[in-house]
C-alpha positions as a Markdown table, in Angstrom:
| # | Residue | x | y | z |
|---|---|---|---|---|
| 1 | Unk | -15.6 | -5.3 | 3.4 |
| 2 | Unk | -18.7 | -3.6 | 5.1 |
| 3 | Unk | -21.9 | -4.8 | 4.9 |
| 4 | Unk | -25.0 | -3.2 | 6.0 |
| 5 | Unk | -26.5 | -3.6 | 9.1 |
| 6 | Unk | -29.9 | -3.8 | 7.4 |
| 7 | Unk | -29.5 | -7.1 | 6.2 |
| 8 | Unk | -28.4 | -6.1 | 2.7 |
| 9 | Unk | -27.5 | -8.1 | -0.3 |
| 10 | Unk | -25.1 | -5.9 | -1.6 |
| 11 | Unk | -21.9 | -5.3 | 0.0 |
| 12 | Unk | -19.4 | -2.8 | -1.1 |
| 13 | Unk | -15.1 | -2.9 | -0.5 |
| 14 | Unk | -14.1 | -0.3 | 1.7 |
| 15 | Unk | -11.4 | 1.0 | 0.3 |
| 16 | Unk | -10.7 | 4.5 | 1.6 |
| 17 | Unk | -10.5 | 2.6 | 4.4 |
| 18 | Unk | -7.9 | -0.6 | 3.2 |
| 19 | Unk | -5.8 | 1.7 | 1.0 |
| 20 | Unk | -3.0 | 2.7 | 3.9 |
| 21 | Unk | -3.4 | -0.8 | 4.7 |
| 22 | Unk | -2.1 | -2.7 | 1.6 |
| 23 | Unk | -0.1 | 0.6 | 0.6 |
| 24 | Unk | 1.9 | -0.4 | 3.7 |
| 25 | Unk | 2.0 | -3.9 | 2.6 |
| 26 | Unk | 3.7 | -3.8 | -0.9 |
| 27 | Unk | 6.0 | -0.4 | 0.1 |
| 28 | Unk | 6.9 | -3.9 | 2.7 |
| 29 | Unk | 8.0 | -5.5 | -0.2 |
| 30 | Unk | 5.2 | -8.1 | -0.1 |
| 31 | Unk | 4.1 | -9.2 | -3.2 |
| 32 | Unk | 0.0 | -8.9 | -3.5 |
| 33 | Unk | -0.1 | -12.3 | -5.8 |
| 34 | Unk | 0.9 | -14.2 | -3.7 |
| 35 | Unk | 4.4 | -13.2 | -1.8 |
| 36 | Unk | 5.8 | -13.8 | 1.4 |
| 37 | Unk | 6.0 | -11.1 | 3.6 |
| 38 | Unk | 7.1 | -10.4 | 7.7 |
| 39 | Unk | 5.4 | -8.3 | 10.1 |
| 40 | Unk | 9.2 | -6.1 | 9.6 |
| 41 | Unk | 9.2 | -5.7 | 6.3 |
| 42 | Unk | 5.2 | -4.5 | 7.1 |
| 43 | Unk | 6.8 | -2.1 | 9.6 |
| 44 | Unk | 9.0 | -0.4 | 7.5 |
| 45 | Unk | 6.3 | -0.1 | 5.0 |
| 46 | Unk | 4.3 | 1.6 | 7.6 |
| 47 | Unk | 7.4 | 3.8 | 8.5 |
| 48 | Unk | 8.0 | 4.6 | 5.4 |
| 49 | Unk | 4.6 | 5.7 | 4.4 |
| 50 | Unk | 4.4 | 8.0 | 7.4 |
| 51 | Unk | 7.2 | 9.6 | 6.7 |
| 52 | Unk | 6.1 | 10.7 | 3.7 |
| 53 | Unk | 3.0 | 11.2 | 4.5 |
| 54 | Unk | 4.2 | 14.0 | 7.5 |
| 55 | Unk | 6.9 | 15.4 | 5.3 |
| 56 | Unk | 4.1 | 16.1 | 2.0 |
| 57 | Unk | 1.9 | 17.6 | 5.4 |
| 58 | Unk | 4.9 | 19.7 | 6.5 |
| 59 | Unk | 5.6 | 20.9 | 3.0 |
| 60 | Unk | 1.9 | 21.7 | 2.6 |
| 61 | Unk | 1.1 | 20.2 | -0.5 |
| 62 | Unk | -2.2 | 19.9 | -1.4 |
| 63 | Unk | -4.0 | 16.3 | -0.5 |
| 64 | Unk | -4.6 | 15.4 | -4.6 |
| 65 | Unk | -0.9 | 16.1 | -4.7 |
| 66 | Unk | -0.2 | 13.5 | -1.7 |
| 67 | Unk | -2.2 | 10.7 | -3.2 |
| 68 | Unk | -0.7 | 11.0 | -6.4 |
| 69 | Unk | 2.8 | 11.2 | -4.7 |
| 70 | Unk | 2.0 | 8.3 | -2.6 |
| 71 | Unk | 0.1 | 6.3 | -5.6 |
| 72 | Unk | 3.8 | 7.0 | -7.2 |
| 73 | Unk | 5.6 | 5.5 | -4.7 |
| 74 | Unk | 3.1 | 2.2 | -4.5 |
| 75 | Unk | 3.7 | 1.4 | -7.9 |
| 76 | Unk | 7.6 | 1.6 | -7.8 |
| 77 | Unk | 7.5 | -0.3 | -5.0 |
| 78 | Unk | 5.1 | -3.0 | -7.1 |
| 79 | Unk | 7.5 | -2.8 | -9.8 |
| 80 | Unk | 10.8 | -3.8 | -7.5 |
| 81 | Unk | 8.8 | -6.6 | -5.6 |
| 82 | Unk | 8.1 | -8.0 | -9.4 |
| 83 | Unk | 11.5 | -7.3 | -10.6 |
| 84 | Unk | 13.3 | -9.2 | -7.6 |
| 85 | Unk | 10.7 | -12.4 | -7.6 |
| 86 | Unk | 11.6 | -12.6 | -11.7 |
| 87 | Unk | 15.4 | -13.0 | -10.2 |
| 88 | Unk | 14.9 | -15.2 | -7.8 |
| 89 | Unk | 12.4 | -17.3 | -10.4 |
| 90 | Unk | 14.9 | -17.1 | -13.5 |
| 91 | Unk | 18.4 | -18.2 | -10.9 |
């Protein structure tokens, strides 16, 4: 969150800034509603998004293109966080 320095009543979420952030955190595996996570499994998440963030640079594709592709791979990893805590709810 940022707030201004003026003493205002409205602040605003950063999120430009918090998106790499949490994108790390659920390509983790953590689960935003409430999961456990580990600083590891935060890691790889932070590997993983670098990765593919340098390979969509080296391939040159534009940046709408990257945060499509990398809005992709957020939401698959969303959806297998979900799937696996249903498995481990239903056993």
């Amino acid at each position: 969150m940022h707030c201004d320095d003026r003493r205002a009543a409205v602040c605003a979420p950063r999120s430009a800034a918090s998106f790499p952030a949490l994108a790390a955190i659920v390509i983790g595996g953590t689960a935003l509603s409430g999961g456990v996570g580990s600083v590891g499994r935060t890691v790889l998440g932070v590997l993983i998004l670098t990765v593919l963030s340098n390979g969509l640079n080296q391939i040159g594709a534009a940046d709408y293109t990257q945060t499509i592709i990398k809005g992709l791979v957020i939401v698959v990893a969303a959806v297998f966080t979900m799937a696996s805590q249903r498995k481990l709810i239903v056993k």
